[in-house]
N, C-alpha and C positions, 0 to 999 in steps of 0.2 A: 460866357467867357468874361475875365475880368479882366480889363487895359492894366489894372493898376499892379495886378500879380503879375502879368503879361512882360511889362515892363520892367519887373524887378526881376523875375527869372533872366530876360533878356541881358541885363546886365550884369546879374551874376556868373554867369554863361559864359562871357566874354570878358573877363576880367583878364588885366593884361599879360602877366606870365602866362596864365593857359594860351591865350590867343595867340600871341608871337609864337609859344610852343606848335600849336596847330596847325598855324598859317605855314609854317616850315616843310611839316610833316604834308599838307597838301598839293603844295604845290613842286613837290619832288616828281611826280612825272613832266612836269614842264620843264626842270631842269635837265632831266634824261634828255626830253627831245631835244632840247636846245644844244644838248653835247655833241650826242649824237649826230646831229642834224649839221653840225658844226664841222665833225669830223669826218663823215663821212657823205656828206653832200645828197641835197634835194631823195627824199621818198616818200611817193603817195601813201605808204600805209605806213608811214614811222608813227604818225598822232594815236590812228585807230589801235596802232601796238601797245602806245602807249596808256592808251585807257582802256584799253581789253586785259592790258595784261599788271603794270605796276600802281596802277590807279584804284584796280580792285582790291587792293592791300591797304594802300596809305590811307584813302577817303573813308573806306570804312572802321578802321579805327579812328579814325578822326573823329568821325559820327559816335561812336561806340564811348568815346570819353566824354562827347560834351553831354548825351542824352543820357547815360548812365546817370551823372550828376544833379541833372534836373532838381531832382525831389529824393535822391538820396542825403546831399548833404542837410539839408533843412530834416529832414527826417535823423540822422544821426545825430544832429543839435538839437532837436527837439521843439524845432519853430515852428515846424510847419503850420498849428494852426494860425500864427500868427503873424503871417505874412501880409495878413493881407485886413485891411478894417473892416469893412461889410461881409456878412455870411454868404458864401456860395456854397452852392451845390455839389455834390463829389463830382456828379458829368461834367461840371463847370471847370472843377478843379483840371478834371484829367486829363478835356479841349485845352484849355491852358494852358499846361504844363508839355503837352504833346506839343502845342503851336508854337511856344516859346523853343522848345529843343530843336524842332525846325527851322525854326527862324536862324536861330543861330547856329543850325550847320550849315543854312543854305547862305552865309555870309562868306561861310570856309569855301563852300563850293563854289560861287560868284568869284570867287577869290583864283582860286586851281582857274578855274573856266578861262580866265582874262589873261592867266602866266600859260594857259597853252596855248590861244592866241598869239598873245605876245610871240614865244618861241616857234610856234609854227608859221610866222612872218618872219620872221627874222634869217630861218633856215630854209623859205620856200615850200615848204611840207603843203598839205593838205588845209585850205583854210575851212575848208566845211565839215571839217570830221571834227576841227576843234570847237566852231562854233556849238556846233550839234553836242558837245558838250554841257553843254549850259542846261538843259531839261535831266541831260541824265544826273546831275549833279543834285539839280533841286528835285527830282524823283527818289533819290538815294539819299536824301537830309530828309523826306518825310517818310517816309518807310523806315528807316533803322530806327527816326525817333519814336514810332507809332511802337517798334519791337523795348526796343531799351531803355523808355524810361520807366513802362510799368516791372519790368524787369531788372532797373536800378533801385525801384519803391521796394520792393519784395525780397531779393536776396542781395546776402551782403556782400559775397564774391563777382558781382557781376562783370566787372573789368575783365577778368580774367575766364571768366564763361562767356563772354560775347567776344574774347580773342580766339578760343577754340570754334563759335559758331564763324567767326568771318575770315579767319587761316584754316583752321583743319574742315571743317564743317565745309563750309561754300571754296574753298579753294583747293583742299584735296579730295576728301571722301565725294565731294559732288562730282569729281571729273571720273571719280573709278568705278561709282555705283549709277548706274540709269538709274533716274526717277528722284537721285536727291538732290537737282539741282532745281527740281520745281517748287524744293523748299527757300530756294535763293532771294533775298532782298536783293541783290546787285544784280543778277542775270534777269529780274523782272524791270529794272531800269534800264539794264542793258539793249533788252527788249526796244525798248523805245529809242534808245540810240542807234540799233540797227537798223529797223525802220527808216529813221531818219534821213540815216548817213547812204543807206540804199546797199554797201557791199556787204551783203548776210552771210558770202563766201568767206572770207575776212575774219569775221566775228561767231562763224559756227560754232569751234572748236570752244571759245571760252562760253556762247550759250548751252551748248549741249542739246539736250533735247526742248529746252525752251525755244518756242516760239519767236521770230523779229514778230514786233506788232504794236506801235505806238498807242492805242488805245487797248490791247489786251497787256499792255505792260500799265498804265494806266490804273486798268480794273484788277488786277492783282494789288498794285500799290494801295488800291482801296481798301479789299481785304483786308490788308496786313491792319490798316488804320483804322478799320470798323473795330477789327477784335483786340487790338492794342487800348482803343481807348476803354472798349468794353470791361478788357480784363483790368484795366487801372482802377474803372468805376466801381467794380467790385472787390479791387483790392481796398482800398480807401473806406466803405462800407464796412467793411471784414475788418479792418482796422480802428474803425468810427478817427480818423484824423481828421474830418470837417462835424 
């Protein structure tokens, strides 16, 4: 892995109109609860609602734009070899580039985590479903970045195929089909937030037939990252861009 690519991804990542854009977009279930929770006083499951239910939406597009970008835009410019001054490796390249997309959604998720805090104090909600936040957040920034950024390298419409995989894909067709929510990035973090939070009652409906299970949410999230970086490694190859 190179610090020094590591570094310039990270900051191209998080350049300021996208981030203020983002930060906005993420932390919109914090402001739900805070409304709500405002309006309608004290409920133990307003937070778990809130990140079962409108967090699945926001977070992961959030994810979906910054890891798409990764290594498409240097790719449409045509920098990409030269980003970086010492030769690396394509596996180096595609740890990198993965790590960096991470890094910088689990900024946005850090971000959501502390505005649902925040509002779940504020309104008396539930302080441990928010906290418990905070893993599924940084679960869900390395898993979508492990799927989308070899999948921003690769096709050009991505933005718009990773809004059908994280609205219609894991948000509709997964609740009306058994068996296609075990394709889910977010219902395998979810996994580990239900675990957590301990009411699996709760969080059935939006797991479905996924498992609560903080270490088999875990080893799924690995999966996704084994073969995301894999497939990078051989996209990059396939390409000769190192």
């Amino acid at each position: 892995m190179s610090p020094t690519l590591l570094a310039h991804q990270f900051r191209t990542l998080l350049r300021r109109g996208r981030l203020i854009g983002l930060l906005l977009l993420a932390i919109v279930p914090a402001v739900i609860v805070l409304v709500v929770g405002l309006a309608e006083g004290p409920n133990p499951d307003l937070v778990a609602d809130g990140v079962a239910g409108l967090a699945s939406t926001t977070f992961p597009i959030a994810a979906l734009i910054l890891a798409a970008a990764t290594l498409r835009d240097e790719r449409d410019a045509g920098t990409l070899p030269y980003i970086y001054l010492k030769p690396i490796s394509r596996f180096g390249l595609a740890v990198t580039s993965v790590v960096a997309a991470a890094s910088a959604t689990a900024v946005l998720g850090l971000t959501s985590a502390a505005a649902l805090v925040g509002s779940a104090a504020v309104v008396g909600a539930d302080m441990g479903a928010a906290t418990a936040s905070i893993p599924l957040y940084l679960a869900v920034a390395v898993g979508y970045s492990a799927m989308f950024v070899p999948l921003g390298y690769l096709l050009p419409r991505i933005v718009l195929i990773g809004l059908a995989y994280v609205i219609l894909w894991e948000q509709v067709i997964a609740r009306l089909v058994t068996g296609v929510a075990n394709t889910s990035v977010w219902r395998f973090a979810l996994s580990i937030y239900a675990d957590i939070v301990g009411d699996q009652d709760l969080l059935s409906e939006a797991l479905g037939p996924v498992a609560p299970g903080a270490w088999g949410g875990v080893a799924k999230i690995g999966v996704v990252v084994t073969l995301g970086v894999g497939l990078l490694t051989w996209a990059l190859r396939w390409r000769d861009a190192v």
